[in-house]
C-alpha positions as protocol buffer text, in pm:
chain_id: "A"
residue {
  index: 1
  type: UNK
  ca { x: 0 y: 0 z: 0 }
}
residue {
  index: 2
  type: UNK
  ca { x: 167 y: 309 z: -86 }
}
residue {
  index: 3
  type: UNK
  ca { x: 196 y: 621 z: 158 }
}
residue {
  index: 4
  type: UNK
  ca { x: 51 y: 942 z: 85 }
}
residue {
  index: 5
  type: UNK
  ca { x: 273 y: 1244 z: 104 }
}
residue {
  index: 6
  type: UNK
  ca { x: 193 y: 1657 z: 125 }
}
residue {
  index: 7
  type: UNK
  ca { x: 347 y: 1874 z: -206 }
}
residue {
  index: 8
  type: UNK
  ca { x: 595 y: 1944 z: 85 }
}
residue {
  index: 9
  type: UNK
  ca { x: 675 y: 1640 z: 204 }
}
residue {
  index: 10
  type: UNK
  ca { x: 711 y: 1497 z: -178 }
}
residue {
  index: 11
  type: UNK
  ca { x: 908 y: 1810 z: -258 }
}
residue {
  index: 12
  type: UNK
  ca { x: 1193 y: 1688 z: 44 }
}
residue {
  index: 13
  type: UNK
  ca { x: 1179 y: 1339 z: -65 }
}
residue {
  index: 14
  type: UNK
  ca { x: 1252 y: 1391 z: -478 }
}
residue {
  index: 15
  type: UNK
  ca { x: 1458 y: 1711 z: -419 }
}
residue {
  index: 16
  type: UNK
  ca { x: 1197 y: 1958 z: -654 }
}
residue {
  index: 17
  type: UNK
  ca { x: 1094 y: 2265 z: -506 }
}
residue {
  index: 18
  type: UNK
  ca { x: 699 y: 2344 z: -420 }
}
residue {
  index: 19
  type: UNK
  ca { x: 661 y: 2604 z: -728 }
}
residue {
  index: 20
  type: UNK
  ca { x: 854 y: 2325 z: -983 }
}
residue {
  index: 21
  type: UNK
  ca { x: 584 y: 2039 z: -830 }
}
residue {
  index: 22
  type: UNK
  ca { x: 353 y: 2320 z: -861 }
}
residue {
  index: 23
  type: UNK
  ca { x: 426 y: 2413 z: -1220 }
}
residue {
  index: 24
  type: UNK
  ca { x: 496 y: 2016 z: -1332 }
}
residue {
  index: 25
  type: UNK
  ca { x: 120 y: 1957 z: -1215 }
}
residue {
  index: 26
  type: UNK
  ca { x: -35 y: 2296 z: -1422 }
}
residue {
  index: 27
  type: UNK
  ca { x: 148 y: 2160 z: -1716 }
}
residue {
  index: 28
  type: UNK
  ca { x: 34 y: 1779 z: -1690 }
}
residue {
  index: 29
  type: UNK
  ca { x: 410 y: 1657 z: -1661 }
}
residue {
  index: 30
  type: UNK
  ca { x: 358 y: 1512 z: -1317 }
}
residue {
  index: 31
  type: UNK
  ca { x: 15 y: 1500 z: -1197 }
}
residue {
  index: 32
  type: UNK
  ca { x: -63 y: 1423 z: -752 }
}
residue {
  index: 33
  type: UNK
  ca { x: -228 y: 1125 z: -703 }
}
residue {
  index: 34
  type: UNK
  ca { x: -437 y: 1328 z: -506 }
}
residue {
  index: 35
  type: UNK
  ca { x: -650 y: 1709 z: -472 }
}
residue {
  index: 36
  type: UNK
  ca { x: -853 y: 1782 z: -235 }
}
residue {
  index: 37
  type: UNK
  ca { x: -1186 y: 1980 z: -451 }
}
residue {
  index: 38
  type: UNK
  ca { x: -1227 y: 2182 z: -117 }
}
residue {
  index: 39
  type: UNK
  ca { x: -834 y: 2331 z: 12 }
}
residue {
  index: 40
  type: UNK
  ca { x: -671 y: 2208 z: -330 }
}
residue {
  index: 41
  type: UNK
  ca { x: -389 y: 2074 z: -156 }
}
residue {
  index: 42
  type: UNK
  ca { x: -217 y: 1846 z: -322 }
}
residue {
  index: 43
  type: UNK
  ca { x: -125 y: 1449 z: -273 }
}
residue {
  index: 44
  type: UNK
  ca { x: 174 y: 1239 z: -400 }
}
residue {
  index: 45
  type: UNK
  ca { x: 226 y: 859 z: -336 }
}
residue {
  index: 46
  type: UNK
  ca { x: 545 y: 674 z: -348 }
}
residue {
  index: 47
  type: UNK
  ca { x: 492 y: 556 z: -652 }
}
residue {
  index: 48
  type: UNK
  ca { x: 542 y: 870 z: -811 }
}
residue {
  index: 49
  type: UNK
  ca { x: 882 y: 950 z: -609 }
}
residue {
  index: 50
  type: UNK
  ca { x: 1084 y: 736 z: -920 }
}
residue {
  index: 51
  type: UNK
  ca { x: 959 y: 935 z: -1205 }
}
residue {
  index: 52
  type: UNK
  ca { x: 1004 y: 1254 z: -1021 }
}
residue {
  index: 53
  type: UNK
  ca { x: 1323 y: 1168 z: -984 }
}
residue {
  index: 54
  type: UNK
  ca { x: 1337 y: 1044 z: -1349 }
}
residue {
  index: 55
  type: UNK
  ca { x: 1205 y: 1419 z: -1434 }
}
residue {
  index: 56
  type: UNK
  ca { x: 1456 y: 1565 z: -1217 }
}
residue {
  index: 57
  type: UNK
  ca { x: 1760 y: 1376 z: -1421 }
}
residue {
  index: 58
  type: UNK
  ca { x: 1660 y: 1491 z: -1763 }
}
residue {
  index: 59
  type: UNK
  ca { x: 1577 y: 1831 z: -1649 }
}
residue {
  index: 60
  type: UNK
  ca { x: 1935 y: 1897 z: -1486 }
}
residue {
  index: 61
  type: UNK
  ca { x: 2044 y: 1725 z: -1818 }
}
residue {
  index: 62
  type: UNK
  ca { x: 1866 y: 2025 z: -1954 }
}
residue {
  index: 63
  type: UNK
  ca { x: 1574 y: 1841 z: -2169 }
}
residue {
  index: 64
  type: UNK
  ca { x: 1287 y: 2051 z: -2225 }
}
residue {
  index: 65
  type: UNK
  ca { x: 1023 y: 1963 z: -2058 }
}
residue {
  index: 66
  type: UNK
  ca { x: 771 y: 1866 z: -2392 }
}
residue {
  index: 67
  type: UNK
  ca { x: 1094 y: 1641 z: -2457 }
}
residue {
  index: 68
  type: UNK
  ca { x: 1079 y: 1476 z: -2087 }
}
residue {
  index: 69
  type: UNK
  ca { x: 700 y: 1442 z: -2135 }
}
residue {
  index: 70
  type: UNK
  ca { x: 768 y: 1251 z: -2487 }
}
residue {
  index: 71
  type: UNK
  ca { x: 1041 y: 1025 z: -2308 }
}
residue {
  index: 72
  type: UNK
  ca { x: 788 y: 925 z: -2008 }
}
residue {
  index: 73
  type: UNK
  ca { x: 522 y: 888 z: -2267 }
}
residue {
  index: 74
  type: UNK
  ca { x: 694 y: 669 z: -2500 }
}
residue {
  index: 75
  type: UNK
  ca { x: 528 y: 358 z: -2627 }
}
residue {
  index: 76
  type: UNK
  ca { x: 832 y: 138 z: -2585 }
}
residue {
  index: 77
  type: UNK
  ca { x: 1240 y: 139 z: -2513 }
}
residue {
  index: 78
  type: UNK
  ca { x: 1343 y: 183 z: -2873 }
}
residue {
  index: 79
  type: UNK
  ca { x: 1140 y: 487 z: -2876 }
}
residue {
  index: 80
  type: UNK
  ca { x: 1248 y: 653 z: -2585 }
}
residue {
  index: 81
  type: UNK
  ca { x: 1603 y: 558 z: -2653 }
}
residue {
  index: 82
  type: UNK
  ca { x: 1542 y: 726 z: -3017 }
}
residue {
  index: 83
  type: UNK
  ca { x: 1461 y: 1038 z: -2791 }
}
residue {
  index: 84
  type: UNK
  ca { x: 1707 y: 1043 z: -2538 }
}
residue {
  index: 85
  type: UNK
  ca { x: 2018 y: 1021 z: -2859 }
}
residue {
  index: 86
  type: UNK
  ca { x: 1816 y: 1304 z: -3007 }
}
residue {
  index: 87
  type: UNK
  ca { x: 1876 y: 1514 z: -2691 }
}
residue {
  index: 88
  type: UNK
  ca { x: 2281 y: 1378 z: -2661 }
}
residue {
  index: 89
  type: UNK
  ca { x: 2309 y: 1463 z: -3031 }
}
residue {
  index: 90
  type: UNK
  ca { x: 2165 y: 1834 z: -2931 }
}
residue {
  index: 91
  type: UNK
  ca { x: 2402 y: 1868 z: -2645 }
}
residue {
  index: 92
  type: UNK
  ca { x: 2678 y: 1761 z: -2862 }
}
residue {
  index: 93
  type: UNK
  ca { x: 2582 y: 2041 z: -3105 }
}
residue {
  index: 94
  type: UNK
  ca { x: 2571 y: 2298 z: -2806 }
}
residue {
  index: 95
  type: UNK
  ca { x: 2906 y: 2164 z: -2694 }
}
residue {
  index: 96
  type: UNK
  ca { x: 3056 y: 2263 z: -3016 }
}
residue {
  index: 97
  type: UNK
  ca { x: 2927 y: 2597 z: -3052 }
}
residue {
  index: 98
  type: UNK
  ca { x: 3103 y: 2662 z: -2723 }
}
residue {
  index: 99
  type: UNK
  ca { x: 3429 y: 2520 z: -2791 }
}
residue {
  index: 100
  type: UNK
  ca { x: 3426 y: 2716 z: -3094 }
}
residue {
  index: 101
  type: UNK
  ca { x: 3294 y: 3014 z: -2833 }
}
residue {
  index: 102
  type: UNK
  ca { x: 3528 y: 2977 z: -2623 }
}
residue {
  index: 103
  type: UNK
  ca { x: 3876 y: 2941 z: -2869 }
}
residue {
  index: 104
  type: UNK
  ca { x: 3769 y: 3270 z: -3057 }
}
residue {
  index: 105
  type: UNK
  ca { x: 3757 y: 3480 z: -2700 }
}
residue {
  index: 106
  type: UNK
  ca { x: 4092 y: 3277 z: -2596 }
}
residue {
  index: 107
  type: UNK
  ca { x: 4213 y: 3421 z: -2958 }
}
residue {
  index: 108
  type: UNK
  ca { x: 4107 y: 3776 z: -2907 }
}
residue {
  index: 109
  type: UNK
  ca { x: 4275 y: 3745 z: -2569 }
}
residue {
  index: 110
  type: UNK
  ca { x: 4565 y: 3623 z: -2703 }
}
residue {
  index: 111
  type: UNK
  ca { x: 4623 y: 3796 z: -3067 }
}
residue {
  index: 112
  type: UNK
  ca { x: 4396 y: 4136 z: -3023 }
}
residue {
  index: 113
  type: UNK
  ca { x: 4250 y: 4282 z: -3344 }
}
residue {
  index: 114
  type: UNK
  ca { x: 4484 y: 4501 z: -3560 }
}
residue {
  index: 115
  type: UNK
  ca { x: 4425 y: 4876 z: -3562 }
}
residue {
  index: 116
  type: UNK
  ca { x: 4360 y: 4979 z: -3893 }
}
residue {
  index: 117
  type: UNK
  ca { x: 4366 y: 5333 z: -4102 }
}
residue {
  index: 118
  type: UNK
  ca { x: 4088 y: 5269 z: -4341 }
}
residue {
  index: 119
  type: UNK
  ca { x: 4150 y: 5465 z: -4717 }
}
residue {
  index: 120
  type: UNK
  ca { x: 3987 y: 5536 z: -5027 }
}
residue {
  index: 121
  type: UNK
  ca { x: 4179 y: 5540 z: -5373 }
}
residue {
  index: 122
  type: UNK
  ca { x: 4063 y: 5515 z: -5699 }
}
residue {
  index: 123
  type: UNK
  ca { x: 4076 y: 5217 z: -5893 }
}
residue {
  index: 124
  type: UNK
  ca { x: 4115 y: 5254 z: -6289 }
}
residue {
  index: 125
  type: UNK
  ca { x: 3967 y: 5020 z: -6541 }
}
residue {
  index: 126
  type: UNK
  ca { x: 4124 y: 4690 z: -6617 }
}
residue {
  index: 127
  type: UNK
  ca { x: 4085 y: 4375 z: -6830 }
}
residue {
  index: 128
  type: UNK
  ca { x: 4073 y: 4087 z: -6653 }
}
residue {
  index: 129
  type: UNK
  ca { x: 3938 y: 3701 z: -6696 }
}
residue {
  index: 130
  type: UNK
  ca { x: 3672 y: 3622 z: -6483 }
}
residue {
  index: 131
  type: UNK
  ca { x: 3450 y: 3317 z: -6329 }
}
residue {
  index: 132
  type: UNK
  ca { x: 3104 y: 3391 z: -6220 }
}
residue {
  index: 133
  type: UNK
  ca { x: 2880 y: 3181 z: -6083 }
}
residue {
  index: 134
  type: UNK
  ca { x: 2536 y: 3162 z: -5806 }
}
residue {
  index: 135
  type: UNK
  ca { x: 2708 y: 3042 z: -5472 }
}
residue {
  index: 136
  type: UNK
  ca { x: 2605 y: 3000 z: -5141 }
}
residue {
  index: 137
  type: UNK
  ca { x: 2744 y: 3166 z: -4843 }
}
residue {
  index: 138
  type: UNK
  ca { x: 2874 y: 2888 z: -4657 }
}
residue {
  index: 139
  type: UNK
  ca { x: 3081 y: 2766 z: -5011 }
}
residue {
  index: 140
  type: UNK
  ca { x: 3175 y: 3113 z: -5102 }
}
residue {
  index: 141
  type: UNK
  ca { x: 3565 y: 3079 z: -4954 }
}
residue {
  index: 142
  type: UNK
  ca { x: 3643 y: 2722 z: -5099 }
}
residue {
  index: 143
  type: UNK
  ca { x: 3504 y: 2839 z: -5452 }
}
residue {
  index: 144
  type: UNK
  ca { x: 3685 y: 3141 z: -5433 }
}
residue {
  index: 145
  type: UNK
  ca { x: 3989 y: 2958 z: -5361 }
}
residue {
  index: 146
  type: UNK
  ca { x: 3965 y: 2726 z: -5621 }
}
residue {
  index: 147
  type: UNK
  ca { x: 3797 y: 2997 z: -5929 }
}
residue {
  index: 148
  type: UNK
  ca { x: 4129 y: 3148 z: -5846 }
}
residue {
  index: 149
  type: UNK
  ca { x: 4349 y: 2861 z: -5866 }
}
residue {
  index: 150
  type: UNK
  ca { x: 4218 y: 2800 z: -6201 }
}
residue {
  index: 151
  type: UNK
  ca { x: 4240 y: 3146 z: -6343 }
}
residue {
  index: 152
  type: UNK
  ca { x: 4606 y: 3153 z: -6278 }
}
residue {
  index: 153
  type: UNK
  ca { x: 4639 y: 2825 z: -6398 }
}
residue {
  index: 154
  type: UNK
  ca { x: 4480 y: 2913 z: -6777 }
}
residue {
  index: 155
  type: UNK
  ca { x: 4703 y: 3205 z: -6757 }
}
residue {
  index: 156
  type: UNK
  ca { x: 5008 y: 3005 z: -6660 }
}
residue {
  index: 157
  type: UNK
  ca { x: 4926 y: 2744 z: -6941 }
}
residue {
  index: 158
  type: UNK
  ca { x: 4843 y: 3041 z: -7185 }
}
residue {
  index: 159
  type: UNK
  ca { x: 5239 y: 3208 z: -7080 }
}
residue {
  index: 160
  type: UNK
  ca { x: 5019 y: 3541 z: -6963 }
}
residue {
  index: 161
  type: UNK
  ca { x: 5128 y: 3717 z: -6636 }
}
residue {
  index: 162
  type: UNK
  ca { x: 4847 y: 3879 z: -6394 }
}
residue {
  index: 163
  type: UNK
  ca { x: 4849 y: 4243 z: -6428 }
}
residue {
  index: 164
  type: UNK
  ca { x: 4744 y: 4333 z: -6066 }
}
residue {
  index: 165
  type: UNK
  ca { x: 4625 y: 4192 z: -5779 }
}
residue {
  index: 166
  type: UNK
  ca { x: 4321 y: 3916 z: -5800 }
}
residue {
  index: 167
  type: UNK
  ca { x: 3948 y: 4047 z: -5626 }
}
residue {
  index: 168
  type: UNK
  ca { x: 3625 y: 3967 z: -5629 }
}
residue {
  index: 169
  type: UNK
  ca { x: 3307 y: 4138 z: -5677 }
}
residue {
  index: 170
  type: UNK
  ca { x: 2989 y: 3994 z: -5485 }
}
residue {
  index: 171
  type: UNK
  ca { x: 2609 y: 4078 z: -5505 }
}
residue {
  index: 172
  type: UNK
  ca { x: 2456 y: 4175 z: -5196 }
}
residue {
  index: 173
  type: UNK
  ca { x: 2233 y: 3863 z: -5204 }
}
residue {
  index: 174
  type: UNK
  ca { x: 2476 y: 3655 z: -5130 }
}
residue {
  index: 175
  type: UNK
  ca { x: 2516 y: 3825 z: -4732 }
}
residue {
  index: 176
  type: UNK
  ca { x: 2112 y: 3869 z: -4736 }
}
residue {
  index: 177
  type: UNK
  ca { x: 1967 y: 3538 z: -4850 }
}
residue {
  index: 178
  type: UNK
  ca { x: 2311 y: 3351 z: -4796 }
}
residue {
  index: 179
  type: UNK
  ca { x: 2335 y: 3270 z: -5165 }
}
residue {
  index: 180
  type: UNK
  ca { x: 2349 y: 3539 z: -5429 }
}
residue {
  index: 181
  type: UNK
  ca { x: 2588 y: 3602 z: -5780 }
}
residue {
  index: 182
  type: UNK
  ca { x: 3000 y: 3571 z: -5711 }
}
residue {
  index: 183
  type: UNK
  ca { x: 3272 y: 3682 z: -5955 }
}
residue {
  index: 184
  type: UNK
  ca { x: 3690 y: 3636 z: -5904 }
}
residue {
  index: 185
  type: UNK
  ca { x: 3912 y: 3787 z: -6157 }
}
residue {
  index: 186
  type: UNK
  ca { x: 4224 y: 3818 z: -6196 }
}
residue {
  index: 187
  type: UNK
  ca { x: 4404 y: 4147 z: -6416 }
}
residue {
  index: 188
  type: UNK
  ca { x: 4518 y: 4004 z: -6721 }
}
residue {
  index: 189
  type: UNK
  ca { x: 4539 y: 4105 z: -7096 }
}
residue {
  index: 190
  type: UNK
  ca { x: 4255 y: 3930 z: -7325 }
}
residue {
  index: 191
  type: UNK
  ca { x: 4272 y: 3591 z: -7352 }
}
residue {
  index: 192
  type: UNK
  ca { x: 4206 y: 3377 z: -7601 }
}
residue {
  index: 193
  type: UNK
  ca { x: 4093 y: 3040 z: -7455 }
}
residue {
  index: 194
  type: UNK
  ca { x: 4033 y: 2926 z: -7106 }
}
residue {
  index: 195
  type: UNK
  ca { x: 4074 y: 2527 z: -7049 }
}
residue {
  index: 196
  type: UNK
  ca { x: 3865 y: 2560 z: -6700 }
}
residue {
  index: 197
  type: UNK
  ca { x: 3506 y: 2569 z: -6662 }
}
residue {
  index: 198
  type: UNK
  ca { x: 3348 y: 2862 z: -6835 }
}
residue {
  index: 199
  type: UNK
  ca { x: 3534 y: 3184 z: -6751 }
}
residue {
  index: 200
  type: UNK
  ca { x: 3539 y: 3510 z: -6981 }
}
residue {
  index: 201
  type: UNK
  ca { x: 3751 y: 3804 z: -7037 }
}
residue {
  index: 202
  type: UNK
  ca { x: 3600 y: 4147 z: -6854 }
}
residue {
  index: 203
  type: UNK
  ca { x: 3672 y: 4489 z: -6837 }
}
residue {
  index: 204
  type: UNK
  ca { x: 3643 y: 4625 z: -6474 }
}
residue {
  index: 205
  type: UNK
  ca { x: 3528 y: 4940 z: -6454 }
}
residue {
  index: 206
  type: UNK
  ca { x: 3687 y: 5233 z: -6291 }
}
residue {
  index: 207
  type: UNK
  ca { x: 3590 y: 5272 z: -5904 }
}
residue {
  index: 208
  type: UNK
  ca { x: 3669 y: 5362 z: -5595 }
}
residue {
  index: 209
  type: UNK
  ca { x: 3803 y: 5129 z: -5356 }
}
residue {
  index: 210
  type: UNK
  ca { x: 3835 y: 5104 z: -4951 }
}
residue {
  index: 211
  type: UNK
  ca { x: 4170 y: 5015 z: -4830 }
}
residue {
  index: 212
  type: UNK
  ca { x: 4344 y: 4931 z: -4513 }
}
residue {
  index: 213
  type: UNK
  ca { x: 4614 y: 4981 z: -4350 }
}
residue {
  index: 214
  type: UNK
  ca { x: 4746 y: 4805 z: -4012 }
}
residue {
  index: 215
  type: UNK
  ca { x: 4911 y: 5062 z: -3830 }
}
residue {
  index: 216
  type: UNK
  ca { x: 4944 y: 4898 z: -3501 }
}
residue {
  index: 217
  type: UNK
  ca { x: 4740 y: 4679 z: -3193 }
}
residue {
  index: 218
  type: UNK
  ca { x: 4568 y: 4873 z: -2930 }
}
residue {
  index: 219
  type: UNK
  ca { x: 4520 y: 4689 z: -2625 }
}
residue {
  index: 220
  type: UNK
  ca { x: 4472 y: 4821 z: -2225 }
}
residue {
  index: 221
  type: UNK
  ca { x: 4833 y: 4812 z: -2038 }
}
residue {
  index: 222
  type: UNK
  ca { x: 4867 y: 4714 z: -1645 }
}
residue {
  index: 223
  type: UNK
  ca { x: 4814 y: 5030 z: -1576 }
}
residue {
  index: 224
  type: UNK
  ca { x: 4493 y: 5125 z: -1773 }
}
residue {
  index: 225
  type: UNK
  ca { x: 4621 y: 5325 z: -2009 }
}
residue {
  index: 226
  type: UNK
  ca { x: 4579 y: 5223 z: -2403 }
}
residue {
  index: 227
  type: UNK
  ca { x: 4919 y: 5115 z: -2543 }
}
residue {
  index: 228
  type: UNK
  ca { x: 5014 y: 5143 z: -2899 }
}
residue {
  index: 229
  type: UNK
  ca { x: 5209 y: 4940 z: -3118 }
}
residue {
  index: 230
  type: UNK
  ca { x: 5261 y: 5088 z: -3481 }
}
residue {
  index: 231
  type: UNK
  ca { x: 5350 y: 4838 z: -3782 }
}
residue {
  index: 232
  type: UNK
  ca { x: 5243 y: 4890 z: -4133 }
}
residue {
  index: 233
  type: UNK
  ca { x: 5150 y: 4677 z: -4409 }
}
């Protein structure tokens, strides 16, 4: 025959508070066995003590509570076991993020940001072989990398020299919807073939570019006072 207990009595012997027995009941999670229609007091039997305690792990495992509900609910063990590696996978995810976190503060820490004099010069117009192409966001570095690999390498092959620095020119889709229009170039004179995928000869027009130039890393001393370290690029 299993003993009857008060919210406060249950709430000593699983180790949850009055207001989370309270809130677990308004929410269906863990219902008393018992409530008085008259005082509305509340009654808990010792057969409930387990899956309060059940509650309690997955809840300082930080599950959400629909998720805890699902997991007592399940209809068998291969279904709450599907649930509870859903949650690990989710905490694994988290755990990540916060690795990741946590090395770019250590970074800042360690190597602060550069101070930088930021420029504006004119840029004249130039012919230069292109690649264009729709990329996403998340791609945008690797196909950079490798457009520009291959434009030097049909210039190479071709016995043409870049005439300036490579760049790229990107649509502002591509930082808004995360995919959007990308071109890399590379100054060259016309070409007459490319043996990559399709690239074409351009003319950049004239514009005005922002430049910058590291003059130094600004970072509190001992004392409080903002040190300066001058070194340009």
């Amino acid at each position: 025959m299993s003993t009857s207990f008060t919210i406060g009595d249950f709430s000593r012997a699983t180790h949850l508070t009055v207001k989370t027995l309270r809130h677990y009941h308004e929410t269906g999670l863990l219902e008393p066995a018992q409530v008085d229609p008259q005082t509305g007091y509340r009654r808990y039997s010792t057969d409930q003590i387990p899956v309060a305690q059940i509650i309690r792990r997955f809840r300082d495992l930080d599950m959400p509570l629909d998720q805890v509900r699902a997991v007592l609910s399940a209809p068998d063990v291969q279904t709450r076991n599907d649930l509870i590696a859903a949650h690990l996978k989710h905490l694994e995810s988290d755990l990540v993020r916060t690795q990741t976190a946590v090395a770019s503060l250590r970074n800042l820490l360690e190597y602060p940001t550069p101070i930088v004099d930021i420029g504006r010069r004119k840029v004249e117009r130039v012919s230069a072989a292109a690649i264009s192409q729709v990329v996403q966001v998340g791609d945008l570095l690797s196909w950079f990398l490798g457009a520009l690999g291959e434009l030097h390498a049909a210039l190479k092959a071709q016995r043409m020299a870049p005439r300036g620095p490579a760049g790229g020119m990107y649509s502002n889709a591509i930082f808004s919807h995360a995919c959007g229009a990308a071109t890399v170039f590379v100054p060259a004179p016309r070409t007459r073939r490319f043996m990559t995928r399709p690239a074409i000869p351009v003319q950049r027009p004239a514009t005005y570019a922002a430049t910058m130039d590291r003059v130094g890393i600004e970072w509190p001393s001992a004392t409080g006072r903002r040190s300066r370290l001058r070194r340009c690029v």
